[in-house]
C-alpha positions in Angstrom: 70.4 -42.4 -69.5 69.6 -39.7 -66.9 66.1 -39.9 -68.3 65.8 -43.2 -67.2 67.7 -43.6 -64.1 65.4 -40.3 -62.8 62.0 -42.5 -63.6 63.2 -45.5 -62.5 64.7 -44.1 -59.0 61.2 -42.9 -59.0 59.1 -45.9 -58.9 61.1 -46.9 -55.9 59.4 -44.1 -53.4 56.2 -45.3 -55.2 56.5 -49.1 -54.2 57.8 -47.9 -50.7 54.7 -46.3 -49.6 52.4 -48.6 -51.6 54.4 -50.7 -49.1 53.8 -48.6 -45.8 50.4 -48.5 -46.6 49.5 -51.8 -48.0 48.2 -52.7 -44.4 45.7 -49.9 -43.7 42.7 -51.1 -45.8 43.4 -54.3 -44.1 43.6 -53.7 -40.4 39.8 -54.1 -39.6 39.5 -57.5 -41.3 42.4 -58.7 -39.0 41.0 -57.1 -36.3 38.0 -59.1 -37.2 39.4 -62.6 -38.4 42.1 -63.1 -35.7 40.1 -61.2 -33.0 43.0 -58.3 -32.3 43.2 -55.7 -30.5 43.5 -52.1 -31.4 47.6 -52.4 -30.1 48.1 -55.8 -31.9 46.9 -53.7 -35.0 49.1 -50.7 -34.7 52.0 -52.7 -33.8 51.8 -54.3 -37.4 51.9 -50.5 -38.3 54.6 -49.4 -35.6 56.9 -52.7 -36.7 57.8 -51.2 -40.2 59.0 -47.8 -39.1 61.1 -49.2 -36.5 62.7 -51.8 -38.9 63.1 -48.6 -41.1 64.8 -46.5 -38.5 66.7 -49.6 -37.6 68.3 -49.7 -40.9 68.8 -46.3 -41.8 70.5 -45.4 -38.2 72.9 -48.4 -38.9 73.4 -48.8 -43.0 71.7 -45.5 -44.2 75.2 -44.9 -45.9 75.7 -48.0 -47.4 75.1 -47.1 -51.2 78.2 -45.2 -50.7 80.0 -48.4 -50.3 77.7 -50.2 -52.7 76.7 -48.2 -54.8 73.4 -46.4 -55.7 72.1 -49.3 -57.7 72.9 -51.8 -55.9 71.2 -50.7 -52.4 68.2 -49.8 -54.7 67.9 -53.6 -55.8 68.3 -55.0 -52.5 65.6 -53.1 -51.4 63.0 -53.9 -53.7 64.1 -57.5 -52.9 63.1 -57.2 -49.2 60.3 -55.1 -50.5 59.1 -57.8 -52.3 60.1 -60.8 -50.1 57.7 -59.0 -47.2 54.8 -59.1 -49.9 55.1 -62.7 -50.3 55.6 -63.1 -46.0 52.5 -61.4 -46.2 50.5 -62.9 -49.5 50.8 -66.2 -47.1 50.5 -65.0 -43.8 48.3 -67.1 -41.3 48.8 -65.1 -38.0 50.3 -62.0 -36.4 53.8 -63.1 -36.2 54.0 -63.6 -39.9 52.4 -60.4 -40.9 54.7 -58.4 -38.6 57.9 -60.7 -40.1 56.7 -59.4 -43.6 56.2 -55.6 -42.4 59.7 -56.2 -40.7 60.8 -57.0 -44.3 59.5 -54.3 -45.8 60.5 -51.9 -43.2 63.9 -52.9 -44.2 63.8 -52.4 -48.0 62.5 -49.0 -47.9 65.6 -48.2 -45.0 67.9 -49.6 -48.1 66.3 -48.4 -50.7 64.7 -45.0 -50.3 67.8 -42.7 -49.4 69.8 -43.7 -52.6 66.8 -43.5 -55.0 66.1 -40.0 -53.4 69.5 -38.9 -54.1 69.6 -40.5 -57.7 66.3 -38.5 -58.8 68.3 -35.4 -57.5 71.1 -36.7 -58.9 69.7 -36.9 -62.3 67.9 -34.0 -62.1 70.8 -31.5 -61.2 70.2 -29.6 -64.1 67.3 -28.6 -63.0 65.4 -26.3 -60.3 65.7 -28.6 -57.0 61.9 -28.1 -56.5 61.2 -30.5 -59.7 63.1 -33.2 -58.0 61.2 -33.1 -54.4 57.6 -32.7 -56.0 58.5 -35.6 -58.3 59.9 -37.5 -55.3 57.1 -36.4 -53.2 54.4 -37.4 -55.9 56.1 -40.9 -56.2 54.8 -41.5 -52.4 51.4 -40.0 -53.3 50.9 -42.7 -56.3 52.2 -45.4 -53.8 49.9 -44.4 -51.0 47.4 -44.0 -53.3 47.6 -47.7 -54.7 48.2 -48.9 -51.1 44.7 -47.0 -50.1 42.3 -46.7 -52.8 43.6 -50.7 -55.4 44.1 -52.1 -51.9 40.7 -51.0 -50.5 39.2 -52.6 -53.3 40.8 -55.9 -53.5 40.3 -55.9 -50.4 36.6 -55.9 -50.4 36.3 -57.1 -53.7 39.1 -59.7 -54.7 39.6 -63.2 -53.6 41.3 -63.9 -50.3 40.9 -60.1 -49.0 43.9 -61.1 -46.4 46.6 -62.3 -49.0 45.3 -61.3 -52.4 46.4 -57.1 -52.4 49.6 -58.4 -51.5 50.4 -60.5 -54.3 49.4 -57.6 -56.1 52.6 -55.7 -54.8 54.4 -58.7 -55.2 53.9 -58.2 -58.9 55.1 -54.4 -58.8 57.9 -55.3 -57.0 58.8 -57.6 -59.6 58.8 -55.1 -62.3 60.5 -52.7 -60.3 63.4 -54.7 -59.8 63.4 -55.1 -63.4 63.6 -51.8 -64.4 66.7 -51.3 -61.7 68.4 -54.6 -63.3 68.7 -51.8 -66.4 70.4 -49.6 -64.8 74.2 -49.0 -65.7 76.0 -50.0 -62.3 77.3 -47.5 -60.2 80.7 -46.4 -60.5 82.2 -47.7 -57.1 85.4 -45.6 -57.1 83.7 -42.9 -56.9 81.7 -44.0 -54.2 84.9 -45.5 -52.5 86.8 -41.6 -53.1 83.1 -40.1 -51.4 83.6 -42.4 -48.1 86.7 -41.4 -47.6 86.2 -37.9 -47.1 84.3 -39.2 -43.7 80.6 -39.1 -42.7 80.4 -35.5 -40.8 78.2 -33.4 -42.1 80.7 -30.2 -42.1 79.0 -27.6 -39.4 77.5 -25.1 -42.2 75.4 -27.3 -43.3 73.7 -29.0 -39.9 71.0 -26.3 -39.4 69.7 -27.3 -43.3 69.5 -30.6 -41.8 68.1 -30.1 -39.0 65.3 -27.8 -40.8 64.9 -30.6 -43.2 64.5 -33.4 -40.8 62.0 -31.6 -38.7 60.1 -31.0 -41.9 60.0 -34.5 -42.9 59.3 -35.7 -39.3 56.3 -33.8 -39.2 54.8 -35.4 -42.4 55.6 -38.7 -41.2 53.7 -38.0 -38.0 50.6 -37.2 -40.0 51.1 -40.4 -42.1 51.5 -42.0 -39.1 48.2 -41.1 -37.6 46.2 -41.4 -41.0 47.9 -45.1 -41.8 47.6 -46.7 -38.5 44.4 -45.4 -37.4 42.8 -43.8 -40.9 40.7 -47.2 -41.1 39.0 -47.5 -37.9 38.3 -43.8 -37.9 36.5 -44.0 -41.1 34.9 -47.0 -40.2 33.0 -45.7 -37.8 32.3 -42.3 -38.8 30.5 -43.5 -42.3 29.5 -46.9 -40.3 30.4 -49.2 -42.7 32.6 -51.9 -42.9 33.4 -51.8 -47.0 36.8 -51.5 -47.2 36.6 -50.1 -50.8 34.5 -47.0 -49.0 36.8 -46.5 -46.2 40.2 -47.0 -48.9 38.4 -44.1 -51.3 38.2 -41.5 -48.3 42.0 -42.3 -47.4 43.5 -41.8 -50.6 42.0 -38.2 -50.9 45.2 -37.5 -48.9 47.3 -39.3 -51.4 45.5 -37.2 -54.7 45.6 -34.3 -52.5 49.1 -34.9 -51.9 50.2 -35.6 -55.4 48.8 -32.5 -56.8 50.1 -29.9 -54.6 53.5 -31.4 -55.1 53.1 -30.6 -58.6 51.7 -27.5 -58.1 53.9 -26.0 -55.1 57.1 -27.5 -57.1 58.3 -23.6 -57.7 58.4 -22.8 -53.9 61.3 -22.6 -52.4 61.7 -25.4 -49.1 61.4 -22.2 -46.9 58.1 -21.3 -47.9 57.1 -24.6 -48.3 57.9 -26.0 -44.7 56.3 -22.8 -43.4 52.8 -23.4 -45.4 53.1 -27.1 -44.4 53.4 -26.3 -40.4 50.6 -24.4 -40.8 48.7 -26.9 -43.2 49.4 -29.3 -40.3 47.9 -27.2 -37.1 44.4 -26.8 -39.5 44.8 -30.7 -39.8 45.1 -32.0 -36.6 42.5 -29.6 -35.7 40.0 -30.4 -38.0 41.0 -34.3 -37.1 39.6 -33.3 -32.8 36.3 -32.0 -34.2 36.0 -34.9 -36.8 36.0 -37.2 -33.8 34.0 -35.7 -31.5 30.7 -34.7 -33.9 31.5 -38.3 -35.3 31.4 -35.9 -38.6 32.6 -38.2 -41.9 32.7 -34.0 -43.6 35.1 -33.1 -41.2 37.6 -36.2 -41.8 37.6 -35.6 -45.4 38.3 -32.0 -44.9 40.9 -33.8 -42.6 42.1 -35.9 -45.0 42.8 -32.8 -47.7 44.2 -30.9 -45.0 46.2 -33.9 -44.3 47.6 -34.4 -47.6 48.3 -30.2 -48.3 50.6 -30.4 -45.4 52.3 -33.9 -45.3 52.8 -32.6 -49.4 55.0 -28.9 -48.3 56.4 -30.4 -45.1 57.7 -33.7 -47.4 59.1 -31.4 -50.6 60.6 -29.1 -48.1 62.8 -31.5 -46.6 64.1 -33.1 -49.8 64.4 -29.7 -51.7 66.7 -28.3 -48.6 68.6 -31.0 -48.4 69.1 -30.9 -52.6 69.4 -27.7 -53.0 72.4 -27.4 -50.2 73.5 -30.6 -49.2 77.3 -32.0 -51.3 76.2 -35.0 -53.2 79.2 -36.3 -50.9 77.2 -36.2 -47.8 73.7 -36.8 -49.3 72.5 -39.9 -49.1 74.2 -39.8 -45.1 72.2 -36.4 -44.8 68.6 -37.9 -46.7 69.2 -41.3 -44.5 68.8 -39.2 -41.3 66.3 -37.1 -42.0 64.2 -40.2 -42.8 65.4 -41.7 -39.7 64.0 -38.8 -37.2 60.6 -39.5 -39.4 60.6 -43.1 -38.3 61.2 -42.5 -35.2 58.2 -40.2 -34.9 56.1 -42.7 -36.7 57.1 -45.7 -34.1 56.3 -43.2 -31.2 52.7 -42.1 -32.7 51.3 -45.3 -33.6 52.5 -47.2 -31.0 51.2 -44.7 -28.4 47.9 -44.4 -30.5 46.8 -47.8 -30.3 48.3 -48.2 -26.3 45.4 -45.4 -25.6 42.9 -46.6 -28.4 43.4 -50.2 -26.8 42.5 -49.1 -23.1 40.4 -45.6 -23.5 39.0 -46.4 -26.6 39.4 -44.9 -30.3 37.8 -41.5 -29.7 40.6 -41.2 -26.7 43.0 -42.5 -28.9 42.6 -39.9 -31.7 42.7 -37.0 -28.8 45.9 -38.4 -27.3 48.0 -38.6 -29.9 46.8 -35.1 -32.1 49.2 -32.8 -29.7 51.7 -35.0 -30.6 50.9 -34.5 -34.1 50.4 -31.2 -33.5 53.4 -30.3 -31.5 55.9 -32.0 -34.4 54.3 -29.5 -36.8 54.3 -26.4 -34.8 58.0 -27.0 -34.6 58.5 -27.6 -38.0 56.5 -23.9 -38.9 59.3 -22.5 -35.9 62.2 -24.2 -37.2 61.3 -22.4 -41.3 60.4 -19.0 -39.6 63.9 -18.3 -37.5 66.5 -17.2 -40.0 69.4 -20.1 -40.9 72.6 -19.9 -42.3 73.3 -19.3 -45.4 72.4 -22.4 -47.7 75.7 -23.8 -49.3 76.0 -25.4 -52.3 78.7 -28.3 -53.3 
């Protein structure tokens, strides 16, 4: 049964990102079919983070009252209600209702499925759960990137038709969760009781951990909201399939350092990420000025080594030294700082790429990018207290 609540927690951080990115292959056909602007585009980005953060900063707690299962399902259901907003779409305001949707799943979903694949994996090293959970997003940003690019370009109705796609996956997903045993609620009801606060020993884990995560998120961030038009005119072409293929480096890049970097410990990890990320965003300035399509794949596996360490080191601190009491609570806010990074990158992006132009866009918003992961390399380095287990 553990077997099977670990996988199945696991498709849910799949569908999420297949989610988050399910746009990106498709931002330069809207640009080009409803005449938008580089802001209008991002905002479509920018909209699902700030549902996200939205959620989490008012329910992230709520499977504790629900229970794990239960905020799982209803999650996938708003995951998969913002596919269909979006499989009909016929302007802006109905794409951004849909990424609104879908902004709000993941906010209800993603926190308790984390803490259910630690959860079921408790037996084992806390790395294996947080490169498992970290893979997950790679597959789903994967799909989102590399199937989307090519329905996209390919399929029938390149608008609509990679969204009924997730419609489908969502479907199965919440399938597999209807299987699930449901939660035992006075336990959950015995957990809220003990209160919210995080007890002092344990904030500087979180703080690490959030930091960590933050920092990935900003390099998603940048990648998902602007990834397209950067390729797009560094290989000058317009085939989404092409474009899709260079993005989802990152997400196989991703995928297999999670497996192979599993053993680290979330120190090390966050540490080789930070760095990761500095060699990124710097490769990312001399991609775009020497228009240089070699340097934004080199970009895009830089991309992908760090957002991998930075990601597992946030979810293996807070497994490894978090109560299971205080974990979801503790998982939901570390997601939240990410969110809120995300909002403030893309938005800010495309504000700049809208007046200055993509070039000054790109340059405005790397220190930014930058910055989040030089902190997170600090915040590993300096010593913290003594990790506590439950």
């Amino acid at each position: 049964m553990q077997r099977r609540s670990f996988w199945t927690a696991a498709s849910v951080p799949a569908l999420a990102l297949w989610g988050s990115g399910a746009s990106t292959p498709v931002y330069p056909v809207y640009r080009t079919d409803w005449d938008l602007s580089q802001v209008e585009a991002t905002t479509i980005f920018a909209v699902y983070p700030f549902a996200l953060a939205l959620v989490l900063a008012c329910f992230g707690g709520v499977s504790d009252r629900v229970g794990r299962r239960a905020a799982m399902l209803a999650g996938v259901a708003s995951i998969a209600a913002g596919a269909l907003v979006f499989g009909v779409a016929p302007d802006l305001g109905s794409v951004i209702a849909g990424r609104a949707l879908m902004g709000v799943g993941v906010g209800l979903g993603l926190s308790p499925a984390t803490a259910v694949m630690v959860e079921s994996a408790s037996h084992a090293a806390p790395g294996r759960s947080s490169s498992i959970a970290t893979a997950s997003t790679a597959i789903g940003l994967a799909f989102a990137t590399f199937i989307g690019g090519a329905l996209v370009e390919y399929a029938p109705a390149p608008l609509h038709f990679s969204y009924w796609v997730l419609l489908a996956v969502a479907v199965v997903v919440l399938l597999m969760l209807l299987r699930l045993p449901p939660d035992r609620l006075a336990q959950a009801r015995s957990e809220r009781r003990r209160g919210l606060r995080l007890p002092a020993p344990f904030r500087g884990v979180l703080i690490r951990a959030s930091i960590s995560i933050a920092a990935a998120y900003s390099l998603g961030a940048l990648e998902l909201s602007l990834g397209a038009d950067i390729g797009k005119e560094l290989i000058e072409s317009s085939n989404a399939f092409a474009i899709g293929s260079i993005i989802s480096i990152t997400s196989l890049v991703i995928g297999v350092v999670a497996i192979a970097a599993r053993r680290l410990s979330a120190q090390i990890s966050g540490v080789s990420g930070g760095i990761t990320s500095l060699a990124a965003t710097a490769t990312l300035i001399g991609a775009a000025q020497a228009s240089s399509l070699v340097l934004f794949v080199v970009f895009a596996v830089l991309g992908g080594i760090a957002y991998s360490l930075l990601f597992a080191s946030g979810v293996a601190a807070l497994a490894s030294s978090i109560p299971e009491s205080f974990r979801v609570t503790s998982l939901s806010t570390a997601y939240l700082v990410g969110c809120v990074i995300q909002v403030v990158v893309a938005l800010g992006l495309g504000v700049v790429a809208t007046n200055s132009g993509l070039l000054q866009g790109v340059s405005a918003g790397l220190p930014v990018v930058g910055g989040v992961g030089a902190i997170a390399l600090i915040t590993n380095v300096l010593p913290v207290r003594e990790d506590h287990r439950r």
